[in-house]
C-alpha positions as CSV (number, residue, x, y, z in Angstrom):
1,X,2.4,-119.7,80.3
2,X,2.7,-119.1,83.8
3,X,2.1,-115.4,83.7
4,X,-1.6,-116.2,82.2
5,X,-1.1,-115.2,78.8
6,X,-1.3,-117.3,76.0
7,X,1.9,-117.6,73.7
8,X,1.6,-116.2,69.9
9,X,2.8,-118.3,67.1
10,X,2.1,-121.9,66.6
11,X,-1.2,-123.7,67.1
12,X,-3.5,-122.4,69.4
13,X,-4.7,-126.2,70.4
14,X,-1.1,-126.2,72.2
15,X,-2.1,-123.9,74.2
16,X,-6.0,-123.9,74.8
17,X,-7.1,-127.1,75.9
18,X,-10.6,-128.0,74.1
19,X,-12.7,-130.0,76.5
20,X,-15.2,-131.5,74.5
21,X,-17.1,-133.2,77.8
22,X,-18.1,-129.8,79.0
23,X,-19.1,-128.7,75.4
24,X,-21.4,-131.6,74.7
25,X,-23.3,-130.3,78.5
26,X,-23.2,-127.0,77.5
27,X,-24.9,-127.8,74.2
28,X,-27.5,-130.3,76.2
29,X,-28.0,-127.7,78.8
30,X,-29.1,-125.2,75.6
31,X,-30.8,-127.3,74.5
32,X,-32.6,-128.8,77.7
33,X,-33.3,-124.6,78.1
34,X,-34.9,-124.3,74.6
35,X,-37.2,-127.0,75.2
36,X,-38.5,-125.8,78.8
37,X,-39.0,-122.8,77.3
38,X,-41.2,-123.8,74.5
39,X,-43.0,-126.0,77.0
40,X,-43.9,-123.4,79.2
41,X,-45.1,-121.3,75.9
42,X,-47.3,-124.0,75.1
43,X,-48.6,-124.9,78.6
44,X,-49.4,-120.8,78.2
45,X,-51.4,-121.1,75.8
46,X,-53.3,-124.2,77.1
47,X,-54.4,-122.1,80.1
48,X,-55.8,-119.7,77.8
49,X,-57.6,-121.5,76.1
50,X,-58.9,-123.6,79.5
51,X,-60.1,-119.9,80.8
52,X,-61.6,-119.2,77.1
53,X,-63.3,-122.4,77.9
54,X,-64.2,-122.1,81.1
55,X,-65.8,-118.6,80.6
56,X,-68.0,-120.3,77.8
57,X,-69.0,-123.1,80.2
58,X,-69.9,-120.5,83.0
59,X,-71.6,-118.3,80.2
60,X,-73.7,-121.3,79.1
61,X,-75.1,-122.9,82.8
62,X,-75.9,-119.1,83.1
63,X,-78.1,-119.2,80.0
64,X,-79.8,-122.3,80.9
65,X,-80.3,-121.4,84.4
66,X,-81.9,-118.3,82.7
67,X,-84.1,-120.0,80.6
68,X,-85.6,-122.4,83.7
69,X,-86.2,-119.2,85.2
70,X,-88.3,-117.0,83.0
71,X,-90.0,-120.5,82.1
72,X,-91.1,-120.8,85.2
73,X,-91.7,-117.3,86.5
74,X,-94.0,-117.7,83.3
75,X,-95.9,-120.9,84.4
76,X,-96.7,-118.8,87.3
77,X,-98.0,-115.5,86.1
78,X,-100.1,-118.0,83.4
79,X,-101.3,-119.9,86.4
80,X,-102.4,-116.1,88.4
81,X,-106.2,-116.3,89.2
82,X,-107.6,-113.1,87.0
């Protein structure tokens, strides 16, 4: 064992230590990765849909703002002296 190799024949758990401490982080830290990632997927898709939204919003106070308008430029060419 001291020239790095391990040693054929018997059990390999006599030679490989198993350190279940650092198995349990490593599955925690998959784990931990898996659900950041699906957060950020979903906090994608929120944005989208907050720009969809926000697009409609802007598209609607246009169309209102549109409608005052011609209503009044209308009021005034009705209210024209002839």
């Amino acid at each position: 064992m001291s020239d790095g190799k391990a040693q054929t024949g018997g059990s390999r758990f006599l030679y490989e230590s198993f350190d279940a401490a650092s198995a349990r982080i490593e599955a925690n830290e998959r784990i931990a990765k898996l659900q950041f990632d699906t957060m950020y997927q979903r906090l994608g898709r929120i944005e989208t849909l907050i720009e969809r939204l926000e697009k409609r919003l802007w598209l609607m106070v246009y169309g209102v703002v549109g409608v005052i308008l011609s209503q009044g430029i209308a009021s005034l060419i009705d209210t024209a002296p002839k």
